[in-house]
Phi, psi and omega in degrees: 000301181290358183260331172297316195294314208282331199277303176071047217001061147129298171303357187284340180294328150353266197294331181283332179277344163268338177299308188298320166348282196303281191335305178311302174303318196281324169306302157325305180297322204271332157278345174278314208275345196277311149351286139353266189324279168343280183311280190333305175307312154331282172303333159283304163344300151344275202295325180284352178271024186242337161285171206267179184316331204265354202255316170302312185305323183286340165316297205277340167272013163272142192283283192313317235251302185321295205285262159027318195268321204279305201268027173250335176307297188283300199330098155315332161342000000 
């Protein structure tokens, strides 16, 4: 049964060296883009603490900048 899965009459190196492939790629991608994500977040940081009160204040009463804080909060990633 389990020589049947892994062999795949004839085709399992085929298939299993392309599943791990995809796995390999789908991780890779999955640490480059979390990365990013970070670094990105960093700079907005930055830049907003770098601003002066009034410019925060008008900040923090923009719909995007809210949504921005709420899904960095939660964010799994």
């Amino acid at each position: 049964m389990i020589r049947e899965i892994l062999f795949m009459n004839g085709y399992g190196p085929y298939v299993w060296s392309s599943f791990i492939f995809t796995l390999v790629s789908f991780g890779i991608l999955y640490s480059v883009v979390k990365s990013q994500l970070t670094k990105e977040q960093k700079k907005f940081e930055a830049k907003f603490k770098s601003l002066c009160s009034d410019k925060i204040e008008l900040a923090n009463k923009q719909k995007t900048y809210r949504e921005i804080l709420t899904n960095t909060s939660t964010s799994n990633i």
